[in-house]
C-alpha positions in Angstrom: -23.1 5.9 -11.1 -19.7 6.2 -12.5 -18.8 7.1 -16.0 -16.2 5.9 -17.6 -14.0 8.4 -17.5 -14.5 8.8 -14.0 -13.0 4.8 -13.7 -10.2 5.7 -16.6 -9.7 8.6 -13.8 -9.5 6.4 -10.9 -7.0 3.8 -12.7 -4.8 6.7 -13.5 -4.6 7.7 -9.7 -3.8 4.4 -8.5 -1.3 3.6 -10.8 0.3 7.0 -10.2 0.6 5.9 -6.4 2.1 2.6 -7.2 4.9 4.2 -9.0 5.1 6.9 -6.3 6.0 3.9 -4.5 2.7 3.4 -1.9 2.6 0.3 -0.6 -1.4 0.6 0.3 -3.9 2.7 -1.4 -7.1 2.4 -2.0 -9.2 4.0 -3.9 -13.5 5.5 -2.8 -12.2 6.0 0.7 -13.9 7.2 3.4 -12.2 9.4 5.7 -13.2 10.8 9.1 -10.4 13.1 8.9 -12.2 15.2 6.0 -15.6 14.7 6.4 -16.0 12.6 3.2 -14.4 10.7 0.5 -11.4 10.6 -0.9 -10.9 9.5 -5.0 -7.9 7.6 -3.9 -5.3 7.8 -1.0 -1.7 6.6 -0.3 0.5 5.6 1.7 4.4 5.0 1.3 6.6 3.0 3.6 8.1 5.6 4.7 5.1 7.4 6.0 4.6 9.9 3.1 0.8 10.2 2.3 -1.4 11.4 -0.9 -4.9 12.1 -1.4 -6.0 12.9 -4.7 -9.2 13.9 -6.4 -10.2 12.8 -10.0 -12.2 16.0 -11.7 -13.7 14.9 -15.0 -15.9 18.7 -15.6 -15.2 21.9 -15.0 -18.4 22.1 -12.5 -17.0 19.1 -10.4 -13.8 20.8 -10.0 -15.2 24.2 -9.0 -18.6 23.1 -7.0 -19.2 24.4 -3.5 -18.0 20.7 -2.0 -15.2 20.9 -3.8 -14.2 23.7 -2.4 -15.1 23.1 1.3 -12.1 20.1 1.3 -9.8 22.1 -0.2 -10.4 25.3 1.9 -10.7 22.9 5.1 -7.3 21.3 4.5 -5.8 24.3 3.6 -7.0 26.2 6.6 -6.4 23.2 9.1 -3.3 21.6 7.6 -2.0 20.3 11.1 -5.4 18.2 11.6 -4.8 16.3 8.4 -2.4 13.3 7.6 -1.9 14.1 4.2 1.6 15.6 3.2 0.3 16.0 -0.5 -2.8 16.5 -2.3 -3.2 16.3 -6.1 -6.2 16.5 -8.6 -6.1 13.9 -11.4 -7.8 16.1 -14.4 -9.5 15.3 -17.3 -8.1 16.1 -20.8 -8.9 20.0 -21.9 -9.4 20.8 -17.7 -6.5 23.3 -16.5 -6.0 25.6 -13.0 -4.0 28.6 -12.9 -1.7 29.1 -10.2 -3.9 30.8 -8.1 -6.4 28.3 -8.2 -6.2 25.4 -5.2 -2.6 26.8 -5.3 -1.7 24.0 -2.4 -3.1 21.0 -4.7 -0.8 19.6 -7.8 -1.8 18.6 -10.9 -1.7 15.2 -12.2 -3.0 14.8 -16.1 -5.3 11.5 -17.3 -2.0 10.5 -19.0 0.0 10.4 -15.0 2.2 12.9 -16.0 2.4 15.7 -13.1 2.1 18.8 -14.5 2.1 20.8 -11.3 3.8 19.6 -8.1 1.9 19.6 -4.8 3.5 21.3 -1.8 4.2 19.2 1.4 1.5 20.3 3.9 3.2 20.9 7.7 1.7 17.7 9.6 1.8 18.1 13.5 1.4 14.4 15.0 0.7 12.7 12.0 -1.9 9.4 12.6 -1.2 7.0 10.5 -3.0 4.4 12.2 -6.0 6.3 12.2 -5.0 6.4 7.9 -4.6 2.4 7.7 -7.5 2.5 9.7 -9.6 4.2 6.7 -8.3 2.6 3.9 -8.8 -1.0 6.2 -12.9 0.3 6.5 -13.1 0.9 2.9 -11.5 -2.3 1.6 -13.5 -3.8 4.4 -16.8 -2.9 3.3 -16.2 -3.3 -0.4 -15.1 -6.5 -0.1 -18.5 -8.1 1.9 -21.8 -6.5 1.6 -23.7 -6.8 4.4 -25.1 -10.7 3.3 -21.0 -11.5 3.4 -21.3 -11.9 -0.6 -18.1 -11.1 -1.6 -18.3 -7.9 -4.4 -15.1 -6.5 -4.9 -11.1 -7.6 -3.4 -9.6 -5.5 -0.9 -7.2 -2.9 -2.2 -4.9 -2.8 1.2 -1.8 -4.9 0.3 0.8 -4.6 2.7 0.3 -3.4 6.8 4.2 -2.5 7.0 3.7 -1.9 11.1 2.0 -3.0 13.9 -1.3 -0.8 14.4 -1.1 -1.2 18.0 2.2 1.0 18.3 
């Protein structure tokens, strides 16, 4: 379950990638690329992608699966279609520069207060992206009885996914 700051998190995030200028985002995704899921992803026309975590307590930000994404994309940066990965934190949270020093900061206010460094992408897949974010919305917009729960988040497809 959700608290609500987690949500006030999540909103933050998303409204951070609209004026970032994503044209899809989404936000719970599940990603084959990492293994899990992501807070919120996206993606700009141009082809520039975010992840981003929302950390709401000190323990969420520094537990062991925490940890493991941030150490896999950092060690296997070329496998992952994310130029930049930010943490959205929680009022009174704070990293020091040698802590996730990749990963940029992003307060519950929007306001970045450390910039993320572009990752080196090798063969970036975006398709395999749209795909994920298409899944998510997918499955959070029908339950399995086709009762509609929630609207899908992916608003624009700006190319063909069969190029």
């Amino acid at each position: 379950m959700k608290t609500s700051l987690t949500k006030k998190l999540e909103r933050t995030a998303m409204g951070w990638l609209i004026s970032r200028g994503c044209v899809a985002y989404a936000t719970e995704c599940h990603l084959s690329t990492v293994g899990g899921v992501a807070d919120a992803v996206g993606v700009k026309l141009d082809g520039t992608t975010y992840y981003l975590e929302v950390k709401q307590s000190k323990g969420d930000l520094f537990c062991g699966k925490q940890k493991r994404v941030a150490n896999q994309l950092n060690d296997f940066p070329y496998h992952h279609p994310y130029d930049f990965t930010y943490f959205v934190l929680a009022d009174g949270l704070t990293l020091t520069n040698d802590q996730y020093p990749e990963w940029g900061i992003i307060s519950r206010y929007g306001q970045v207060i450390r910039r993320a460094k572009r990752r080196p992408i090798v063969n970036k897949d975006l398709v395999e992206v749209w795909r994920q974010m298409a899944n998510t919305c997918s499955y959070r917009a029908y339950t399995l009885d086709g009762v509609p729960t929630k609207p899908a988040v992916v608003y624009q497809i700006p190319f063909a996914l069969d190029a």
